[in-house]
N, C-alpha and C positions, 0 to 999 in steps of 0.2 A: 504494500500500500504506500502512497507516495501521498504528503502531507503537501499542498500548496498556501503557504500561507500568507495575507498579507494584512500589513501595518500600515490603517491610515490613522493619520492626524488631521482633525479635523477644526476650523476657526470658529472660536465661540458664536461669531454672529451668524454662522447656518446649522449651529450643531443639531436644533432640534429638527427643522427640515431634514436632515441628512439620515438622522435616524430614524424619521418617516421613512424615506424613501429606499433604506435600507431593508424596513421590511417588504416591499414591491422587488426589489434587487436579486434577494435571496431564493425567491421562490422559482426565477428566470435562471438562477444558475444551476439550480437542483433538478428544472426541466431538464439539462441538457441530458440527462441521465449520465453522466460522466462521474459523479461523485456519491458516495454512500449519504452521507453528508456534510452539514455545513456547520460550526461550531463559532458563535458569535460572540465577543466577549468585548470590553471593557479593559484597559489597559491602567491598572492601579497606581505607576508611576507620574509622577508631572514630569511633565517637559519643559524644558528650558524655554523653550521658541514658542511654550503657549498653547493653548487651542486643548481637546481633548485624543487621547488616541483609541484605536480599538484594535480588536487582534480579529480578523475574519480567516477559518482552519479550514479550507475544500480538502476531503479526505476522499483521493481517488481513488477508486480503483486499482488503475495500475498506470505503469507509466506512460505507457501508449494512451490511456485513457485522457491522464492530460497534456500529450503531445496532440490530443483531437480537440480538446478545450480550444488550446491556445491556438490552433489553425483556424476552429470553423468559428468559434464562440467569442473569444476573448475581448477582439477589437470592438467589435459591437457594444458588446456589455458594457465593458469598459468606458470607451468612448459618451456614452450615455450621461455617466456621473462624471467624466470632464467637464463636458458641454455643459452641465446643470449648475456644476460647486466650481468648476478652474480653479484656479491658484489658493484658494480658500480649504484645497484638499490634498492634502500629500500623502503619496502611498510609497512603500517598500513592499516589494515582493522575495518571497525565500520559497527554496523549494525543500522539500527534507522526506530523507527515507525513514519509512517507518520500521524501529526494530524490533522493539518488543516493549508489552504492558506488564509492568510489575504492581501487580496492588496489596496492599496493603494485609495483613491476617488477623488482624483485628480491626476493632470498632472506633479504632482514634484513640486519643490520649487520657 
């Protein structure tokens, strides 16, 4: 399984818009059938440069699965929340193999 993850920062003045628009976002990327799912989160650190960030996880399939993302899907999507947020949104993209889930054997501390 191949994790794609990305890291946007987003400017206080569209943050609630964006997280509107994030639930409409999410649903178009899980059509594509390319990912099990999609893991949405909030990034608990502050950043220097401001704004909020968030951590959005695509948990592919496989690799080919997001080398088909990124040919047929990507730009489009993508492209969408350019056009909407521009420069008011910054993203970093990573890609990561998955190796294995270690959980825990107890109930927490």
């Amino acid at each position: 399984m191949i994790i794609y993850n990305e890291t946007i920062n987003i400017d206080e003045s569209i943050h609630l818009e964006w997280r509107e628009w994030m639930q409409e976002y999410i649903p178009h990327v899980l059509a594509t059938g390319l990912f099990s799912k999609l893991v949405f989160s909030k990034v608990l650190i502050t950043e220097e440069m401001g704004g909020t960030s968030y951590s959005l996880q695509h948990y592919a399939y496989s690799k080919a699965a997001l080398e088909a993302y990124h040919k047929q899907y990507a730009q489009k999507i993508q492209s969408e929340g350019i056009k909407r947020f521009g420069e008011k949104m910054l993203v970093f993209r990573t890609e990561l193999e998955f190796i294995d889930e270690i959980k825990a054997s107890n109930n927490g501390c």
